[in-house]
C-alpha positions in Angstrom: 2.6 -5.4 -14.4 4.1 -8.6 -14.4 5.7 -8.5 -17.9 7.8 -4.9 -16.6 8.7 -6.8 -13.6 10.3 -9.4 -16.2 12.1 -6.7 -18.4 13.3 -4.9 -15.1 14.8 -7.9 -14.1 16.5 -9.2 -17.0 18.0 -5.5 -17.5 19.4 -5.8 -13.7 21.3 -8.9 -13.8 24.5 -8.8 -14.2 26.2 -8.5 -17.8 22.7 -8.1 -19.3 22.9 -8.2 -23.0 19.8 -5.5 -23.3 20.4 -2.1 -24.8 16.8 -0.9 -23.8 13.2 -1.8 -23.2 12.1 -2.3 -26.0 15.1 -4.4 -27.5 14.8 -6.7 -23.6 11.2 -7.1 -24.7 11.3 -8.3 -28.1 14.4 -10.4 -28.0 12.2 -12.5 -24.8 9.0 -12.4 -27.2 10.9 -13.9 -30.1 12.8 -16.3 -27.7 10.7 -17.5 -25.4 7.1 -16.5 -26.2 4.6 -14.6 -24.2 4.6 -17.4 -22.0 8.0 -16.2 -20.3 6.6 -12.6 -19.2 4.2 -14.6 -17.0 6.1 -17.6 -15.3 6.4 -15.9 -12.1 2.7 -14.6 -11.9 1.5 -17.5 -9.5 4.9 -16.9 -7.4 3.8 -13.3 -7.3 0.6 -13.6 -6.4 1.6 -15.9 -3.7 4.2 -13.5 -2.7 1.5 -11.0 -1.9 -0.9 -12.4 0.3 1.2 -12.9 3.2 3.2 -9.5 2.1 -0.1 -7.4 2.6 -1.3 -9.5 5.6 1.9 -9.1 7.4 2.4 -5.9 6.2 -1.2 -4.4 7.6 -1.2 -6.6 10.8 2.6 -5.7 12.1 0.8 -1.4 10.9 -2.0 -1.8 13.4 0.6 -3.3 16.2 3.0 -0.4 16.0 0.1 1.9 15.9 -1.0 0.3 19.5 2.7 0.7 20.7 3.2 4.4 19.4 -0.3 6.2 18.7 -2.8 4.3 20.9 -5.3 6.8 21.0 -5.2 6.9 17.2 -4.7 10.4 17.1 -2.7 12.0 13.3 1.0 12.3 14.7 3.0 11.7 11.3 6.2 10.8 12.7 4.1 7.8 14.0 2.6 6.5 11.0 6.5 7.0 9.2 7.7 5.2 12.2 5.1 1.8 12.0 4.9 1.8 7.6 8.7 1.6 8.0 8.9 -1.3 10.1 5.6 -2.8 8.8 7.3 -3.1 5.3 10.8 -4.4 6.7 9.1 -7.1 8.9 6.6 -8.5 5.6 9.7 -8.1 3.4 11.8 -10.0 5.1 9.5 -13.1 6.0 8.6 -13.1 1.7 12.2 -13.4 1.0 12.1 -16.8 0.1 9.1 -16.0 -2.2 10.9 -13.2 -3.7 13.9 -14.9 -4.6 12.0 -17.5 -6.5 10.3 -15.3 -8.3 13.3 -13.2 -9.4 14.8 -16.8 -10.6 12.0 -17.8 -12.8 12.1 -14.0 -14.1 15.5 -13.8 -15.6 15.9 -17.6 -16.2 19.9 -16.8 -15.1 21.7 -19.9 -17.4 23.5 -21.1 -14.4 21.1 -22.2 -12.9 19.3 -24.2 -15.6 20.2 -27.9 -15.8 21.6 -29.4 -19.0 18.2 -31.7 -19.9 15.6 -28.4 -18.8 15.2 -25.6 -21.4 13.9 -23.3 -18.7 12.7 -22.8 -15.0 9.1 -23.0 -14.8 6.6 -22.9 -11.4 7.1 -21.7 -8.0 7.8 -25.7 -7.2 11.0 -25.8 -10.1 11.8 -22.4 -8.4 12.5 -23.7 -5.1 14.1 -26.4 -5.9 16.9 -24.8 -8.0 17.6 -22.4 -5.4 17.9 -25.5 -2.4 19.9 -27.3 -4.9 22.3 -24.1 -6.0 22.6 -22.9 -2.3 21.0 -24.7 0.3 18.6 -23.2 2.5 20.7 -19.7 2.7 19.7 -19.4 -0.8 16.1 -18.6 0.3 17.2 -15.6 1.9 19.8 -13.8 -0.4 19.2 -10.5 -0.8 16.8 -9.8 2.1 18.5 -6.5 3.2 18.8 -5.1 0.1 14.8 -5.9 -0.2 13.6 -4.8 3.2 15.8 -1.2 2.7 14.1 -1.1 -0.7 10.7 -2.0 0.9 11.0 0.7 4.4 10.8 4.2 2.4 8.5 2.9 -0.1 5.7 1.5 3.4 6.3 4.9 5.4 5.9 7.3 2.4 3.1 5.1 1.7 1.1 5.3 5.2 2.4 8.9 5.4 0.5 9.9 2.5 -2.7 7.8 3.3 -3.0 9.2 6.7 -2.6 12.7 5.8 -5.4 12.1 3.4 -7.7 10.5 5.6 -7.3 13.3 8.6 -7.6 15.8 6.0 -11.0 14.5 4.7 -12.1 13.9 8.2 -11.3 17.6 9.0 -13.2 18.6 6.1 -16.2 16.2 6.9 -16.5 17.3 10.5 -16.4 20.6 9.4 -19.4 20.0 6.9 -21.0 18.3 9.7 -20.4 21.1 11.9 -22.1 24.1 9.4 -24.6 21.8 9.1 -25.6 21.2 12.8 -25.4 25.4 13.6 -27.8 25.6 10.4 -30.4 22.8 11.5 -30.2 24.1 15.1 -31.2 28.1 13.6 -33.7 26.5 11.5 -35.6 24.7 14.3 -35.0 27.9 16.7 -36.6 30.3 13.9 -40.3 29.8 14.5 -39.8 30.1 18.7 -37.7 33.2 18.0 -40.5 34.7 15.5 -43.3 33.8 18.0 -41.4 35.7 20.7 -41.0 38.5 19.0 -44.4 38.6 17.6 -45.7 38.4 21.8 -43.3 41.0 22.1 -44.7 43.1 19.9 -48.1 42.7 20.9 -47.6 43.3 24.8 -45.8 46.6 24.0 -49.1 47.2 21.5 -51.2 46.4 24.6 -49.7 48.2 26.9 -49.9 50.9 24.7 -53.2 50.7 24.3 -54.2 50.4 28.4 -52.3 53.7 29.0 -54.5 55.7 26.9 
């Protein structure tokens, strides 16, 4: 997905020449080669890691602090996704920023001897020398109120999932147990009503 990130991107900036798509895609192509739809892919894979380890660790802390017993209580998986994906999207700012640089290769920022930005390293260091170290965070609350509804629909829907397949599987597990627990009881209940039958055969047959 990393070349639509690149199109997206270019489309977004300000004054952005492209018409559409297509036209955003072609004109890169023909300018800059396939290379240019992946000069951020280390930047994003970087990016990620920490995202997705943040993202699941500060999850399991809220859960702790809101739903200790672990029990499905929606508001309280809305409640910890939310926060989980504002806390990992603001600490990969930084990350984020660079990547969006060496995505729409903005000309301001290129130097007069570099025909493009390229690498996480070059990335960082056009941003300290364009802004100082506030550079690294521009942008951060537009990202984590992107990031909030997109975590807590996300966890929503994957723990309404999971307690509706657990539902369903202790059901199962439930018909299954009643049926194995019959089966097992059928041969006692058969015997006793086979001794049943033959006392009241017996007794019948001392009365005479």
């Amino acid at each position: 997905m990393n070349p639509a990130d690149v199109i997206k991107q270019r489309m977004q900036v300000y004054n952005s020449p492209y018409k559409g798509c297509w036209e955003c895609m072609v004109t890169i192509y023909r300018a800059e080669g396939v290379r240019a739809f992946y000069r951020s892919y280390t930047t994003q894979l970087t990016m990620n890691l920490p995202f997705q380890s943040i993202h699941f660790i500060t999850y399991e802390i809220m859960q702790d602090y809101l739903n200790k017993e672990r029990n499905y209580i929606p508001m309280t998986h809305v409640q910890s996704g939310a926060v989980a994906g504002a806390v990992a999207a603001a600490v990969t700012t930084p990350l984020d920023v660079c990547k969006t640089l060496l995505n729409t290769q903005e000309k301001c920022c290129i130097q007069h001897n570099q025909h493009s930005i390229n690498g996480m390293f070059a990335a960082f260091k056009t941003v300290y020398r364009i802004r100082g170290l506030s550079g690294y965070w521009q942008g951060m609350t537009a990202r984590i109120i992107y990031q909030m509804p997109s975590t807590a629909l996300s966890w929503f829907v994957y723990e309404l999932f999971k307690h509706f397949i657990t539902q369903q599987k202790e059901s199962e597990d439930g018909y299954l147990s009643s049926a194995t627990v019959a089966l097992a009881a059928a041969p006692q209940s058969m015997e006793k009503t086979y001794l049943s039958k033959d006392s009241r055969v017996l007794y019948a047959a001392q009365s005479r």
